[in-house]
C-alpha positions in Angstrom: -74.4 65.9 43.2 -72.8 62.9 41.6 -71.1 60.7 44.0 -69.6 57.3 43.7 -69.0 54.2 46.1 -66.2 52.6 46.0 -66.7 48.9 47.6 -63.2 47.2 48.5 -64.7 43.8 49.3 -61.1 42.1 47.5 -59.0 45.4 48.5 -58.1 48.0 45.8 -55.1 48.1 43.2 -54.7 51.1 40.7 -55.6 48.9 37.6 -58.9 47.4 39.4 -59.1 51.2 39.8 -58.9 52.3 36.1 -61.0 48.6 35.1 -63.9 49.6 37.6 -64.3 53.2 35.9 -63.9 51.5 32.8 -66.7 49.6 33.4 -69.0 51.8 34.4 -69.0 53.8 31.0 -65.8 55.8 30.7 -64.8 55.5 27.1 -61.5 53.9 26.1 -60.6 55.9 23.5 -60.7 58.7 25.7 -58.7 57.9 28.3 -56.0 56.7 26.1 -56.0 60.3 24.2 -54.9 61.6 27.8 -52.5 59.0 28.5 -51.2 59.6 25.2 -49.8 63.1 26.6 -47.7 61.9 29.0 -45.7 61.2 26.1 -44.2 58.3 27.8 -42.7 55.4 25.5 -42.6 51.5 25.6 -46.2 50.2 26.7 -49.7 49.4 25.4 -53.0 49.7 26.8 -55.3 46.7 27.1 -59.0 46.5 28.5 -60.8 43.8 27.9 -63.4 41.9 29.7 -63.0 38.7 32.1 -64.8 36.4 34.5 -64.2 36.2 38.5 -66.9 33.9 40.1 -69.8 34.2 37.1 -69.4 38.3 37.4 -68.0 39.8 34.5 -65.8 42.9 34.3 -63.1 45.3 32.8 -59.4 44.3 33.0 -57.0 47.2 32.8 -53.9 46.1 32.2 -50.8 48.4 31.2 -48.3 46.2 29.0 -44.8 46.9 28.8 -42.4 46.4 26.4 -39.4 46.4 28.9 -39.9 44.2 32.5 -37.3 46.3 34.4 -38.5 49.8 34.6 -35.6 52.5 35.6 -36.9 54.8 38.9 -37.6 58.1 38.9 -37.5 60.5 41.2 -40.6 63.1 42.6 -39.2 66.0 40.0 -39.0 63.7 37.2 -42.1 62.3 37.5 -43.5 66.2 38.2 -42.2 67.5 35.1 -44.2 64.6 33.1 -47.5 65.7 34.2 -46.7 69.5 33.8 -46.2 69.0 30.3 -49.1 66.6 29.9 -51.4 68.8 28.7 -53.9 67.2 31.1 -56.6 69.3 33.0 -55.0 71.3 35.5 -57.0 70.2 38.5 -56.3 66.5 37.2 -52.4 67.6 37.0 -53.0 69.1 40.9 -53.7 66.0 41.8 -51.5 63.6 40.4 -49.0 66.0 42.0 -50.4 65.7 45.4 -50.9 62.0 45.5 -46.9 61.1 44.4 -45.8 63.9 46.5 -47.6 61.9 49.3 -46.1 58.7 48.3 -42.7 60.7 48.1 -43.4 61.6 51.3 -43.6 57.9 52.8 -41.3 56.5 50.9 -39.2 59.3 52.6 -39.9 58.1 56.1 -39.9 54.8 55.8 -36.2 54.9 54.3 -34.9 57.8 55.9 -34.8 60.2 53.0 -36.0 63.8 51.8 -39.0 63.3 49.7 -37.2 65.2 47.0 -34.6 62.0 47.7 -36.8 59.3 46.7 -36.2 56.5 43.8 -39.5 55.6 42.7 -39.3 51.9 41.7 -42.3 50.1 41.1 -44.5 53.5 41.6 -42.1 55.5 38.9 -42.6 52.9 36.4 -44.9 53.5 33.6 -47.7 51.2 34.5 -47.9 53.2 37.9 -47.6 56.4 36.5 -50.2 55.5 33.8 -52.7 53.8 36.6 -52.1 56.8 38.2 -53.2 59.7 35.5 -55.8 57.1 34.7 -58.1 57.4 37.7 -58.0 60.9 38.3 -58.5 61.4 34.6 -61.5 59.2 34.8 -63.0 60.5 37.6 -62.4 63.4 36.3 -64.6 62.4 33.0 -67.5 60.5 34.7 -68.1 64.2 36.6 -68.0 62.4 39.8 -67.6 65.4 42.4 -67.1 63.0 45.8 -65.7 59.3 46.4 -66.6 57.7 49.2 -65.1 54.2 49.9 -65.8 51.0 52.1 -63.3 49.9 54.5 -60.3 48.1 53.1 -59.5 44.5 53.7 -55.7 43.7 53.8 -53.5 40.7 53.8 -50.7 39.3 55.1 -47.8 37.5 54.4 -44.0 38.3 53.0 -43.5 39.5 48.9 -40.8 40.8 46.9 -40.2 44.6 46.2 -37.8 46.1 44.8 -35.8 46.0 48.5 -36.1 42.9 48.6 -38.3 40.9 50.9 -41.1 43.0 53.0 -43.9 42.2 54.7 -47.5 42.2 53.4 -48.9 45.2 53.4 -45.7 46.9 52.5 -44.6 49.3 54.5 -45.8 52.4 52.1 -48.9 50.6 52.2 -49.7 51.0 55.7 -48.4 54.2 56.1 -50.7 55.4 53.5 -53.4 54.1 55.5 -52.9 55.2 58.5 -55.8 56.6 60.6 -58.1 54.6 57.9 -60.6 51.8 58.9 -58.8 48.3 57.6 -59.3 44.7 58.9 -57.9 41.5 58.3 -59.1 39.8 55.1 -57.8 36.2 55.6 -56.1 36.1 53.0 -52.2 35.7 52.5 -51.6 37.7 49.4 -51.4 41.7 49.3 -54.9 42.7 49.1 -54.0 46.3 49.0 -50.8 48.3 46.9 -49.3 51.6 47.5 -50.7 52.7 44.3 -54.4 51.6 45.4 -53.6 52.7 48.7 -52.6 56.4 47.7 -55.6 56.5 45.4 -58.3 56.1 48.0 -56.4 57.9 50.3 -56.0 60.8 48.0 -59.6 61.0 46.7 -61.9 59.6 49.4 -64.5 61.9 51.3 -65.6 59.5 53.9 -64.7 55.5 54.8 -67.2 53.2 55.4 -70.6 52.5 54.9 -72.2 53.2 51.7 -74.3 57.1 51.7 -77.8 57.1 50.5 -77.7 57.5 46.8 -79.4 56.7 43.6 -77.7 54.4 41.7 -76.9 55.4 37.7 -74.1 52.8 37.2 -72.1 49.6 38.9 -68.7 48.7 37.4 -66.1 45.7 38.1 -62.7 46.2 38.2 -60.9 42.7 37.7 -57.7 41.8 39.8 -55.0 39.9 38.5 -55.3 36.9 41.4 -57.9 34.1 41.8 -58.8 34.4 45.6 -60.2 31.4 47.3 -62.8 33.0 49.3 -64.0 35.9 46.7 -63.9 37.1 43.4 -60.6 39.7 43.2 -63.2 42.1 41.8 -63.1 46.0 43.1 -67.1 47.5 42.5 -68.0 51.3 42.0 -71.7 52.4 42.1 -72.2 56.0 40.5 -75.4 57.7 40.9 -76.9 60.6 42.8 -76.4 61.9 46.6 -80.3 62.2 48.1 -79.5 62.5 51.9 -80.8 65.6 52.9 -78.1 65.3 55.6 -75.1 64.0 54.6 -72.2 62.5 56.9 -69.2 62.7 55.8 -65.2 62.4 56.9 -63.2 65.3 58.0 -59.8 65.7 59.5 -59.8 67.6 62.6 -56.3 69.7 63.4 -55.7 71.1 66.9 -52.8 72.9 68.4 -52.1 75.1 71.4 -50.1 78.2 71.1 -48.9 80.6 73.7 -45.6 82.4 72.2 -47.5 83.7 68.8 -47.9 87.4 68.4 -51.8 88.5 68.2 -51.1 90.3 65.2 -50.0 87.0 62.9 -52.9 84.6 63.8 -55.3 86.7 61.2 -52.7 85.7 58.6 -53.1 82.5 59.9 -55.8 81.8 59.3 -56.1 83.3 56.3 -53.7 81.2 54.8 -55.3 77.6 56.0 -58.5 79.0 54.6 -56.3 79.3 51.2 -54.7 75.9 51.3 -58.2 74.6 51.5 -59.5 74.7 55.2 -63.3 74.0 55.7 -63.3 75.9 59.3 -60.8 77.6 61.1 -61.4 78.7 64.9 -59.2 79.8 67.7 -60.0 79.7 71.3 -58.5 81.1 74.8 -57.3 78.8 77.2 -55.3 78.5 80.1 -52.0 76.2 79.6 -49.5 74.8 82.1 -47.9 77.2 84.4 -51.0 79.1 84.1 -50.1 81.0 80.9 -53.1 82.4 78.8 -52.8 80.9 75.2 -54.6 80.0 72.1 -56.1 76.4 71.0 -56.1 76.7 67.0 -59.2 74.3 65.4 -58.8 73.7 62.1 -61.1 71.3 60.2 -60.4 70.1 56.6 -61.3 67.2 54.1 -58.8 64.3 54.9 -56.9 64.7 51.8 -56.1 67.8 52.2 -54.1 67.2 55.8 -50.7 67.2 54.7 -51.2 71.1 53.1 -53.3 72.4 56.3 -50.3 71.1 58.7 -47.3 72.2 56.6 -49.5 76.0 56.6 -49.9 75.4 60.6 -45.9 74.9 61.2 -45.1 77.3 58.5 -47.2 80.6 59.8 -47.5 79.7 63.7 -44.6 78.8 66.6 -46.2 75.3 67.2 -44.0 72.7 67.2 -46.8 69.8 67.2 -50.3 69.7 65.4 -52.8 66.8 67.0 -54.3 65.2 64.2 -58.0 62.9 64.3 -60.8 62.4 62.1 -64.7 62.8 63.0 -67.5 62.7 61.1 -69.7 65.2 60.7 -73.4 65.8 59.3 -73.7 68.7 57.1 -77.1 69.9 54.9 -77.0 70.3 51.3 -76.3 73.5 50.6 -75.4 75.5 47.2 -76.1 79.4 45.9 -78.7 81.0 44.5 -79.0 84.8 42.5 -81.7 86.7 43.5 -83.0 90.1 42.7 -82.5 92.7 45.4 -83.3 96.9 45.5 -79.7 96.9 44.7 -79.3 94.7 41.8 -78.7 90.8 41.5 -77.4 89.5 44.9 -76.0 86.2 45.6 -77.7 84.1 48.8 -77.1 80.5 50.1 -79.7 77.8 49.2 -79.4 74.8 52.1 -82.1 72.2 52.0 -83.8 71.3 55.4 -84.0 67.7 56.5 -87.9 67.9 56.2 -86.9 69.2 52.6 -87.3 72.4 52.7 -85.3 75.3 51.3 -84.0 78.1 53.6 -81.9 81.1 52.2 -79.6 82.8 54.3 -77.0 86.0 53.7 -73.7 85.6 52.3 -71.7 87.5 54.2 -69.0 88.8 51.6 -72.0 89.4 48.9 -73.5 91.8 51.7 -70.3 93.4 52.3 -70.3 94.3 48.5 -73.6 95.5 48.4 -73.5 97.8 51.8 -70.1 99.1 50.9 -71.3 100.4 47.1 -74.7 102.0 48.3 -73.0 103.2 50.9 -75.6 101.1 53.4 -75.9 99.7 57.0 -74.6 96.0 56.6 -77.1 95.0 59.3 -79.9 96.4 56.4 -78.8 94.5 54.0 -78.5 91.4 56.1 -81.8 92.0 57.3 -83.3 91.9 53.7 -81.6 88.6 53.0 -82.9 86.8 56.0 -86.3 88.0 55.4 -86.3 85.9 52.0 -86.9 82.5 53.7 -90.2 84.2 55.7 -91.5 86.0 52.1 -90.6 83.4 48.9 
């Protein structure tokens, strides 16, 4: 599996972004063909390479021909990526991450996200920075992004509110429940842009996984820091743990007013919006009422879709949120020839290396159903596979 490392030492911006992938091999020419069907007006695209401390890299820079850059709002900016013409998974997720910043921005000023005047995020450089990462992740194949933790500043800057504090108040939100520490340094380390991006994309914060490394790219940051080079660095390469830890988002509520006959749809919508696991549980609640505890584990960037399903199709009216890491084996499918034609079977690789095969459960189903089978006989033929290779 390609996998990439995304090491914030000088915090994260969406143009160190774009200049780290850059860097590390994705072509120019065609990332500007994509940008070029946002049909948007009244910039140029530079990359070009420059120093920070004796370590060269790629400076993306998005030039404008007009400084003040009207807002936009969430449908505005939705309707520009719909007619793109951009991959639709990289158009699913351009949507997601500015209706998470719409989201924010909502809070923080007391507005619908639907509400929301996009300032310095509707502007074309942020739009473009935007399009530009997912694009290019997208290109390099990179199927997970993992990400150190984030150093941020401190300090006072001017927005488009006026003043605000460092990090700005949609930058903290956005990294909420993320591991971030004080840099030192008095200067936004961190934007909403690169804050969203991470946030949006990342598998797991912290240390680096084991990998094989294929490429390393600089991103270069507009500031000269005084106690680092305002460089962002992305390794590319090749998973190889055997068991791999990763970041998930763990949802938890307890329901005792929810008809039985509801909870299967339940769950089979989370499973829909993306869920990795979905359990429920009995329990006893106050007054000594019988009820269900709902468990519902996800990737983290999928959080705001699991809990809008969770208050959508259940009677909760709160959803405990936390994030745990997990180990997990490598697993991935295999076709194998069965008395009953090809069959499908999961592949998982043991610590020790090793490869186990093990029924798929829906695959069986099929198979019982049409031969008109026990499903325990078919299950029993599957399993045997790992004892007769």
């Amino acid at each position: 599996m390609k996998i990439a490392y995304l090491d914030c030492f000088s915090g994260v911006s969406g143009d160190m972004f774009v200049g780290s992938l850059l860097d590390a091999g994705l072509p120019l020419e065609r990332l500007e063909k994509i940008i070029s069907g946002l049909n948007l007006n009244g910039y140029r695209i530079s990359a070009k390479k420059e120093e920070r401390n004796s370590i060269f890299g790629t400076k993306f820079s998005v030039l404008l021909q007009e400084e003040d850059q009207k807002a936009r709002h969430l449908k505005e900016i939705k309707e520009i990526l719909k007619r793109s013409g951009l991959p639709l998974s990289v158009i699913e997720k351009c949507i997601l991450i500015f209706e998470n910043l719409a989201r924010t921005e909502g809070e923080i000023h007391h507005v619908s996200p639907d509400e929301v005047h996009f300032h310095e995020l509707g502007a074309v450089d942020s739009i473009i920075d935007i399009v530009a990462a997912i694009a290019g992740i997208h290109l390099l194949g990179i199927q997970k992004l993992f990400v150190s933790r984030i150093p941020v500043g401190t300090g006072i800057m001017t927005g488009a509110h006026g003043k605000i504090p460092v990090p700005s108040p949609a930058t903290i939100a956005l990294l909420k429940d993320i591991p971030v520490y004080y840099s030192g340094q008095d200067v936004e380390m961190v934007t909403p842009t690169g804050a969203a991006l991470v946030t949006s994309l990342c598998s797991s914060f912290g240390p680096m996984p084991p990998m094989t490394i294929d490429r390393v790219g600089y991103g270069v940051g507009s500031r000269t820091l005084a106690d680092r080079p305002n460089l962002l660095r992305i390794l590319i390469g090749n998973d190889i743990d055997k068991q791999r830890s990763e970041t998930v988002v763990v949802l938890e509520s307890n329901l005792d007013d929810m008809s039985p006959e509801l909870l299967g749809y339940l769950m089979d919508s989370l499973f829909d919006a993306g869920a990795k696991d979905v359990s429920f549980s009995h329990i006893q609640m106050k007054k000594n009422r019988p009820g269900i505890q709902l468990q519902v584990v996800g990737q983290p960037e999928d959080k705001e879709r699991l809990t809008a399903v969770i208050f959508r199709e259940s009677t909760t009216l709160g959803v405990r949120i936390s994030y745990s890491q997990r180990a997990v084996l490598q697993r991935g499918e295999l076709m194998v020839d069965s008395p009953w034609g090809k069959m499908r079977v999961k592949k998982v690789i043991n610590q020790d290396g090793g490869t186990v095969l093990l029924p798929e459960y829906e695959e069986c189903r099929r198979i019982a159903k049409e031969n008109d089978l026990a499903l325990r006989d078919v299950y029993a033929w599957a399993a045997a596979l790992s004892r007769h290779p």
